[in-house]
N, C-alpha and C positions, 0 to 999 in steps of 0.2 A: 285674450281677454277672458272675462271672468265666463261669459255667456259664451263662448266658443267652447270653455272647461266644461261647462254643467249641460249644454246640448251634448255631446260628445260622452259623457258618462250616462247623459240618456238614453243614447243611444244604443252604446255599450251595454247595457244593463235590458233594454227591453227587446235585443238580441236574445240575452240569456234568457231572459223570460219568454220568450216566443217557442226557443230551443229544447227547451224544459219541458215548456205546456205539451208539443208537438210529438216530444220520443215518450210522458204518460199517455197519452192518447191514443198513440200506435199500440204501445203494449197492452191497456184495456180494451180498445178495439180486438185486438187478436187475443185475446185472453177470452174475452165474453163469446167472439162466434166462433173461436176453432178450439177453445178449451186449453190451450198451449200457452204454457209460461215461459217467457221469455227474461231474462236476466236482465238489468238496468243497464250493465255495461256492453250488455249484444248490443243494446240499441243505442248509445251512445255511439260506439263506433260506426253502427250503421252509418248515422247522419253524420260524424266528423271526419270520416275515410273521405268522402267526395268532396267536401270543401276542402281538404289537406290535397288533394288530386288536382282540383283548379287550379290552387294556388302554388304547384311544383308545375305543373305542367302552362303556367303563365298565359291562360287562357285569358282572354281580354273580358272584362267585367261584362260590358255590355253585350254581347254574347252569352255569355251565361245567363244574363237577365233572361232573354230572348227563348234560349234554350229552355229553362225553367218556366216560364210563362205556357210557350208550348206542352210542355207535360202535363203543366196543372188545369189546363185547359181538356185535355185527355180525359184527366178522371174525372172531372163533374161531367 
């Protein structure tokens, strides 16, 4: 249905945009307190190697959640 299409490319899309906001961030983050220029495409792969990693290595979503929750719990 039409609202399955347009949730689904919302999705899709505020993926990209989370993904984007997250690897500028990183790099101004480390640019302003370590002075160090980091390349757009280091940090793309930074963050795309481990999701490519999950998804060959058929790790079960929900796990991951879990795993990821954990960490982000670490740094705050």
């Amino acid at each position: 249905t039409f609202a399955a299409v347009a949730f689904g490319i919302g999705l899709l899309t505020s993926g990209l945009s989370s993904s984007t906001t997250g690897t500028l961030a990183g790099q101004i983050v480390l640019q302003g307190f370590l002075g160090k220029h980091v390349e757009i495409w280091i940090w793309r792969l930074i963050t795309i190697v481990p999701a490519l990693l999950v998804i060959a290595l058929n790790i079960p979503s929900v796990e991951v959640l879990v795993i990821s929750q954990a960490i982000l719990s670490l740094q705050l």
